[in-house]
N, C-alpha and C positions, 0 to 999 in steps of 0.2 A: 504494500500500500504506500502511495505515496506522499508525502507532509504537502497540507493544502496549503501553497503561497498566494499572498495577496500581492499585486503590484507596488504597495506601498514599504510594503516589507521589502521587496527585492532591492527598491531605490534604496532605501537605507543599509540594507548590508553590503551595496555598494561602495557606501560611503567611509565604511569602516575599513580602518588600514591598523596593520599590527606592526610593531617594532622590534625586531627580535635585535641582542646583542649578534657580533660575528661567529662572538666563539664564547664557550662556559668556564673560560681560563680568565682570571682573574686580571686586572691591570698588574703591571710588578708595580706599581707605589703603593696598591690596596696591599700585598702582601708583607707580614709581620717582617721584622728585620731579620728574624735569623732563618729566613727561608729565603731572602732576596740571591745569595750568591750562589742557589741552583742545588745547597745540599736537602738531603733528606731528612728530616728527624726521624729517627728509630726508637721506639720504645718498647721495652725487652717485658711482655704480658704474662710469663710464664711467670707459676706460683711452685713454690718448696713446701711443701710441708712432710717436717719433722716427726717420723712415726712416736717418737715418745710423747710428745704432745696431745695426740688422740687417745683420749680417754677409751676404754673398754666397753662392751658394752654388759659384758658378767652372764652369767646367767643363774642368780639366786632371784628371790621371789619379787615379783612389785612391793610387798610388803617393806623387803631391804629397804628400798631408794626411798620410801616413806619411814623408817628409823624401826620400823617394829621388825621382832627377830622372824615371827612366824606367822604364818595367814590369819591364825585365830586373834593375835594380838592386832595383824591389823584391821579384822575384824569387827574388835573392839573400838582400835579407833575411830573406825570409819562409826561404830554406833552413838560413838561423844560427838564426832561432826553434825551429825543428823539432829544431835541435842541443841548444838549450839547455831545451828542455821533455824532453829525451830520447829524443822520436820518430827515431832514424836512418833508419827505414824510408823516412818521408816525405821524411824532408832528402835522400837519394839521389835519388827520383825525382824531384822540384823539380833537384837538380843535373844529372841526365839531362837536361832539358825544358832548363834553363843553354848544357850545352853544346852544341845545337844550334838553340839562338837567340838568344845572348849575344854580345857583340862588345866589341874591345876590351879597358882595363879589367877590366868585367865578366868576358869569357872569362876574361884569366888569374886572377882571383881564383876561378871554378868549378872551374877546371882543378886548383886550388891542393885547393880544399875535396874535390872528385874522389877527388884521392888520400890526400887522407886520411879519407876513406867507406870508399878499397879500391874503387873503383871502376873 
């Protein structure tokens, strides 16, 4: 299909002229001074890094990088977080899951947090 031109249109895009530069190379007075005498700047992109530097990544529990030694502890804490964001909902049933797979330690401090859910 072809674009419908009006005569009016045609006069005018006659009338329009474009300027294009010669060339997309710059004047030499537009260019910085330490490119005027034709060298190149080099800049060396490559990066080192030092294998001691990169931490491990381990493979002990999420509980670890959280400070508790074992799942149940962090368990637990994650049922104090729940406390202190105001979720009791959640904090109960994290205490639930506690006391029948907590041991130890652990037990009596769910047993402790338990009762005071009301649980």
């Amino acid at each position: 299909m072809q674009p419908f031109e009006t005569p009016a249109a045609e006069e005018k895009a006659a009338e329009i002229t474009l300027e294009t530069p010669d060339s997309n190379v710059p004047e030499a007075d537009a260019l910085p001074d330490f490119l005027k005498d034709g060298e190149k700047e080099t800049v060396d992109w490559s990066i080192s890094l030092a294998e001691e530097n990169i931490p491990s990544a381990g493979t002990g529990f999420a509980s670890e990088a959280a400070g508790s030694d074992t799942p149940a502890e962090a368990k637990y804490d994650l049922a104090e977080m729940y406390l202190e964001i105001g979720d009791r909902d959640a904090a109960a049933e994290t205490v639930k899951e506690l006391l029948e797979e907590a041991e130890g330690d652990v037990l009596k401090r769910a047993q402790t947090l338990a009762q005071e859910l009301g649980i």
